[in-house]
Structures are given as C-alpha cells and as structure tokens.
LONUMI-218612 format. One line per 5 residues: their letters; for each residue x, y, z negated of N, C-alpha, C. Coordinates in steps of 0.02 Angstrom, whole numbers, plus 50000, padded with zeros to 5 digits. Layout:
a) X,Y,Z,X,Y,Z,X,Y,Z ~ ...
# end
This chain:
xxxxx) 51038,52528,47562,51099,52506,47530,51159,52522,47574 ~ 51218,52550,47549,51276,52575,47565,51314,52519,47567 ~ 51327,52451,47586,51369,52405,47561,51415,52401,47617 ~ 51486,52385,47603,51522,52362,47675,51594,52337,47636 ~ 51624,52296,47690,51674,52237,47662,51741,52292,47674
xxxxx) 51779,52279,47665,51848,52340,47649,51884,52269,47715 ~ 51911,52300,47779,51968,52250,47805,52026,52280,47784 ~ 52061,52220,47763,52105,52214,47745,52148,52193,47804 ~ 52231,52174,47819,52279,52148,47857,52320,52115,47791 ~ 52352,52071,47824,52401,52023,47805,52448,51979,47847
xxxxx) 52524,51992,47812,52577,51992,47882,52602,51904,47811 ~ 52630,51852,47876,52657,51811,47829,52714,51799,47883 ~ 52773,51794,47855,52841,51821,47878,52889,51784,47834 ~ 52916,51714,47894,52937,51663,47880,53016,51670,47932 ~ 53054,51653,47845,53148,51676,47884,53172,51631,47850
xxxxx) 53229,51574,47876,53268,51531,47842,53238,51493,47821 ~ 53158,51447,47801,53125,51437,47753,53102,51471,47687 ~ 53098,51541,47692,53071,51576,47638,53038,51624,47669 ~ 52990,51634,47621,52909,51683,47641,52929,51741,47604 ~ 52910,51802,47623,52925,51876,47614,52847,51875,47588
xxxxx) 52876,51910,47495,52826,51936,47471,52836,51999,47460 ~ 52775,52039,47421,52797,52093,47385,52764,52079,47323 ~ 52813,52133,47270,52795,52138,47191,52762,52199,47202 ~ 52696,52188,47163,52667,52258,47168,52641,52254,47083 ~ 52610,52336,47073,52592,52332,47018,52511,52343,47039
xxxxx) 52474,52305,46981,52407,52302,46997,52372,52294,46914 ~ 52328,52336,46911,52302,52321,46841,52359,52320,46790 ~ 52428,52361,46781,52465,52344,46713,52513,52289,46729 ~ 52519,52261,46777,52559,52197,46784,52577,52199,46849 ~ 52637,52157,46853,52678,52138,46943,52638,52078,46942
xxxxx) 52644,52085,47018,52591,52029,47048,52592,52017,47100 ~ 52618,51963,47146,52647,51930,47206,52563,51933,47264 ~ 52623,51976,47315,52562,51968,47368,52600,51973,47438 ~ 52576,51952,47485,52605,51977,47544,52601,52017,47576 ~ 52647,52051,47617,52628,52128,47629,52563,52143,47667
xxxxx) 52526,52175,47648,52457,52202,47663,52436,52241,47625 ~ 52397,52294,47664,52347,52338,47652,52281,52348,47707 ~ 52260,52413,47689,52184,52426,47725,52203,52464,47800 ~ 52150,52433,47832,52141,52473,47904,52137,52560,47901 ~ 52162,52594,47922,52158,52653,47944,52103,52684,47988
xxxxx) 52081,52736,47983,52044,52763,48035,52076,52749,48105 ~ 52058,52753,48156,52098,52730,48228,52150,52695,48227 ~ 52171,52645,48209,52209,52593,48206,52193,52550,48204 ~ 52225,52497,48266,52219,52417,48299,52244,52382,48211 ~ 52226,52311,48208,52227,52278,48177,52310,52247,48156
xxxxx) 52318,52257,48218,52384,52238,48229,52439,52269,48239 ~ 52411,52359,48237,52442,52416,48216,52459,52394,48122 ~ 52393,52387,48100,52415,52399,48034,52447,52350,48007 ~ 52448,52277,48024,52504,52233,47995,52558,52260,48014 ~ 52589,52266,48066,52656,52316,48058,52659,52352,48026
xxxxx) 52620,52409,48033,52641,52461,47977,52633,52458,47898 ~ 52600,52395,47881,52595,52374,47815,52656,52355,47796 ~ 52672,52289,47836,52736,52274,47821,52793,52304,47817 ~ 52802,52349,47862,52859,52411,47858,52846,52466,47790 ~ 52790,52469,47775,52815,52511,47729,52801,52474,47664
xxxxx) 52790,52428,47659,52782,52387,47577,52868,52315,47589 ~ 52889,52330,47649,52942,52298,47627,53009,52308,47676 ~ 52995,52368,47715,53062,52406,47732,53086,52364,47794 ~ 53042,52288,47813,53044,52288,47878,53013,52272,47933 ~ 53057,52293,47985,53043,52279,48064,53013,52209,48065
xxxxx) 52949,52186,48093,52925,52129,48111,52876,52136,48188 ~ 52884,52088,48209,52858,52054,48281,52798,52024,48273 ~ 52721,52048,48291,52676,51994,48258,52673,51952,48334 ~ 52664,51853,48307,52669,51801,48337,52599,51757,48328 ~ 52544,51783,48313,52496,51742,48293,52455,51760,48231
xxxxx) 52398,51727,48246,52331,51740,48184,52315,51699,48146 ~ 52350,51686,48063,52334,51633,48031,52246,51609,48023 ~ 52228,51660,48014,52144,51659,48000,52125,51709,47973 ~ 52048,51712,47983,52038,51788,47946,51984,51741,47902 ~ 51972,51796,47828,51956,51777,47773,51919,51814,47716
xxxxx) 51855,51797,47701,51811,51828,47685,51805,51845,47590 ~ 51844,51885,47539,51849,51853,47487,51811,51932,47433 ~ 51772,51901,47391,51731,51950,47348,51807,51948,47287 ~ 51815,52002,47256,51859,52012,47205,51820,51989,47140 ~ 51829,51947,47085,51788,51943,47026,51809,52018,47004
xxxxx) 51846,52049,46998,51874,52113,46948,51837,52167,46980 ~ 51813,52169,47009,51749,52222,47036,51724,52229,47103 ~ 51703,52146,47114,51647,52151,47160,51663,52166,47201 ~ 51705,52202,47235,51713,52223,47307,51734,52157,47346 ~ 51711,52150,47403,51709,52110,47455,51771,52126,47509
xxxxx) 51807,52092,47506,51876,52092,47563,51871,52053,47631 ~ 51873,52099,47682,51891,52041,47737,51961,52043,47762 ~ 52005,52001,47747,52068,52001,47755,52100,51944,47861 ~ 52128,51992,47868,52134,51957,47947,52226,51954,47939 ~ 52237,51887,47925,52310,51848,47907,52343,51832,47982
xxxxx) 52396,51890,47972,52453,51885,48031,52489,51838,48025 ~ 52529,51816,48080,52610,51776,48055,52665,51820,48107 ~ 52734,51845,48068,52754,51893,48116,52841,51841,48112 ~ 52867,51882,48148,52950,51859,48144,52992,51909,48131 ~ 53036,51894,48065,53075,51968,48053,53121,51994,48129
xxxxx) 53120,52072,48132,53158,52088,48168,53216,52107,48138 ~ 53192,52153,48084,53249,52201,48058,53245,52230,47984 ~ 53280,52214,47961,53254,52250,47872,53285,52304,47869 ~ 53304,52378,47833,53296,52433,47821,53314,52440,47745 ~ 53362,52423,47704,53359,52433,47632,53370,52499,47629
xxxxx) 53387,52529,47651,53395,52611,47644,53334,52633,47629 ~ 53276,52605,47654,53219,52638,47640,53172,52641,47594 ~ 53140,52690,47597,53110,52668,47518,53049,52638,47531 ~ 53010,52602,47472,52953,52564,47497,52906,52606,47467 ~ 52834,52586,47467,52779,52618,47449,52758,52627,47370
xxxxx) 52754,52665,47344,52750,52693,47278,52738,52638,47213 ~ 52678,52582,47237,52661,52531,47223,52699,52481,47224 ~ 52756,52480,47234,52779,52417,47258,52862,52406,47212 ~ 52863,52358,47181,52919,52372,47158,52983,52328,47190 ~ 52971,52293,47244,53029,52271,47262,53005,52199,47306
xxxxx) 53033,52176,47356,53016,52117,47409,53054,52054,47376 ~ 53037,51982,47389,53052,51926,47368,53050,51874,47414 ~ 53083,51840,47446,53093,51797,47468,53076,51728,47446 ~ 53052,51682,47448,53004,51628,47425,52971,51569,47447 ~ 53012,51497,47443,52990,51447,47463,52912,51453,47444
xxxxx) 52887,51384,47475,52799,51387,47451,52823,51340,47378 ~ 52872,51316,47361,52855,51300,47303,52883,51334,47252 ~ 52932,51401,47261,52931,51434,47215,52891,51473,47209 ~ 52835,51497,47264,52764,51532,47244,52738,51499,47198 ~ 52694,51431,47203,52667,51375,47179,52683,51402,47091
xxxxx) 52758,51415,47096,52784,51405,47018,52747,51481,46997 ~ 52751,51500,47042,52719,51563,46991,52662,51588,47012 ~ 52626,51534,47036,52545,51564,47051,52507,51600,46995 ~ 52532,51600,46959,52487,51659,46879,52522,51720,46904 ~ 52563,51743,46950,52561,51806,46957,52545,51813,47035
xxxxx) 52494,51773,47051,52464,51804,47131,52428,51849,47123 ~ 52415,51902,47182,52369,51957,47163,52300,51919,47161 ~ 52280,51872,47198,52227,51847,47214,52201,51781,47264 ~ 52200,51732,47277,52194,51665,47294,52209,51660,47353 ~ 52189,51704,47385,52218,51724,47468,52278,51711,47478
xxxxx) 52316,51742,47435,52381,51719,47459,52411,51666,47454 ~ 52389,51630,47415,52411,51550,47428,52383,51506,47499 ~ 52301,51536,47499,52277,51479,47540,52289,51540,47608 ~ 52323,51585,47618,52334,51605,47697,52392,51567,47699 ~ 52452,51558,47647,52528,51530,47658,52520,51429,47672
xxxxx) 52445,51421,47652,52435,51355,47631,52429,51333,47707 ~ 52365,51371,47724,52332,51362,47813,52396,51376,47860 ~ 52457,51422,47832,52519,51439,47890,52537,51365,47881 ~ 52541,51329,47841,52585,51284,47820,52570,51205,47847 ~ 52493,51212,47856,52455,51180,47894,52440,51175,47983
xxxxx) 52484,51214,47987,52488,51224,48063,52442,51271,48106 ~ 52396,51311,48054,52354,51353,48075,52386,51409,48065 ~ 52396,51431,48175,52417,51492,48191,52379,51493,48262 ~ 52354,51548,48274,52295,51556,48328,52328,51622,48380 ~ 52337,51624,48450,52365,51668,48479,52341,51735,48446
xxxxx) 52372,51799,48461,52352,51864,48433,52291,51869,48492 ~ 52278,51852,48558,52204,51856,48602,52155,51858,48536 ~ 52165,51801,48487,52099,51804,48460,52073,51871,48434 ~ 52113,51923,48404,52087,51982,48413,52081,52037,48453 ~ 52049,52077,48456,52016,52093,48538,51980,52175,48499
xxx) 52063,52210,48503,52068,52280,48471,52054,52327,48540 ~ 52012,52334,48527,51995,52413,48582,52057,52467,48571 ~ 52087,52471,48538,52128,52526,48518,52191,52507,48567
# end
C-alpha cells in the first residue's frame, strides 16, 4: 500500500485583534482559511509558513510559535492532512502584489466574526487551530526540529 498523509503548514497572524484569513476558491465556492499550503521538496516547515503566507496574502510575517500540529482525514476525498499550525506577527503587507491564483482576496477577522460565518470554512481546522491560539496554546518554534 502507497498511503501517506499530505503536510500541510498553517500561519495564524494576529494584528489589532483581528485574524488574517484568506478567501479561496475550493470546489465552486469561496471559503475561509488561513494562509496555508503544502510542504515543498527541501523546505523547513517553517520555510513554508512564510512562504505560504506571503504568497496567499502579500505579507511579510515573523513566525513566534507552534499552535499545534494536527492530524485531519478530509470527508470529500479521504485524503489525510497533517497540518503543523504556526502563530506569526505581521511584519509587512505588500498590496502591490499579486496573490496566488486561488485566492481571491485576504480578510481580517475577529474570532467572532469567523464564528458568524463558519459555513464558509474550508474545513474544521481552522476554527479549532484559531480556538487552541485562543486558548493559550502556543509552543516555542524548538518544538520543531527542521534539519533543513
């Protein structure tokens, strides 16, 4: 059997009291997620939350800690995610730039105007990584231990 979990990164990026999402399109519909994507060939973990975040929302961020990492099967086809939840600090945003093809635009967002529109999360994760930030779970970046 060929089976293996897809890692994922996830940056949660807290300014003023509002959380930086992105609108992406997924299946036909916009759908609130935080900036993340997949690990790269030769790239630290903590390479790719930066560079996730920079290019799905145009900015500069500082990562400050490891919300938790998180093990989640997709019902919509089975694939198995292991998602490893950053917490970063904006440095610098970039509107000049363009974002990633997928993406139609960044949002700014108390946890209870997420809450209001949890029917458009991409997927449960992102509530309960913003839930556990919210909870005081943030773990030094030591806890990951990138050879790269």
């Amino acid at each position: 059997m060929n089976w293996h979990a897809h890692v994922t990164v996830a940056t949660i990026v807290e300014h003023d009291g509002r959380f930086l999402f992105v609108e992406e399109l997924k299946g036909g519909r916009l759908v609130l997620n935080q900036p993340a994507g997949h690990l790269e060939p030769r790239e630290s973990l903590q390479q790719a939350a930066i560079r996730e975040t920079l290019e799905e929302t145009a900015c500069d961020v500082e990562l400050t800690g490891v919300t938790g990492i998180y093990l989640y099967t997709a019902p919509s086809n089975g694939v198995t995610y292991q998602r490893i939840c950053f917490v970063a600090k904006l440095l610098k945003h970039h509107p000049e730039r363009a974002l990633d093809s997928d993406i139609s635009g960044i949002r700014w967002l108390t946890p209870e105007e997420l809450k209001g529109e949890s029917h458009r999360l991409r997927s449960e994760l992102v509530l309960h990584c913003l839930d556990d930030y919210l909870a005081g779970e943030c773990y030094p970046l030591s806890l990951v231990h990138d050879p790269i």
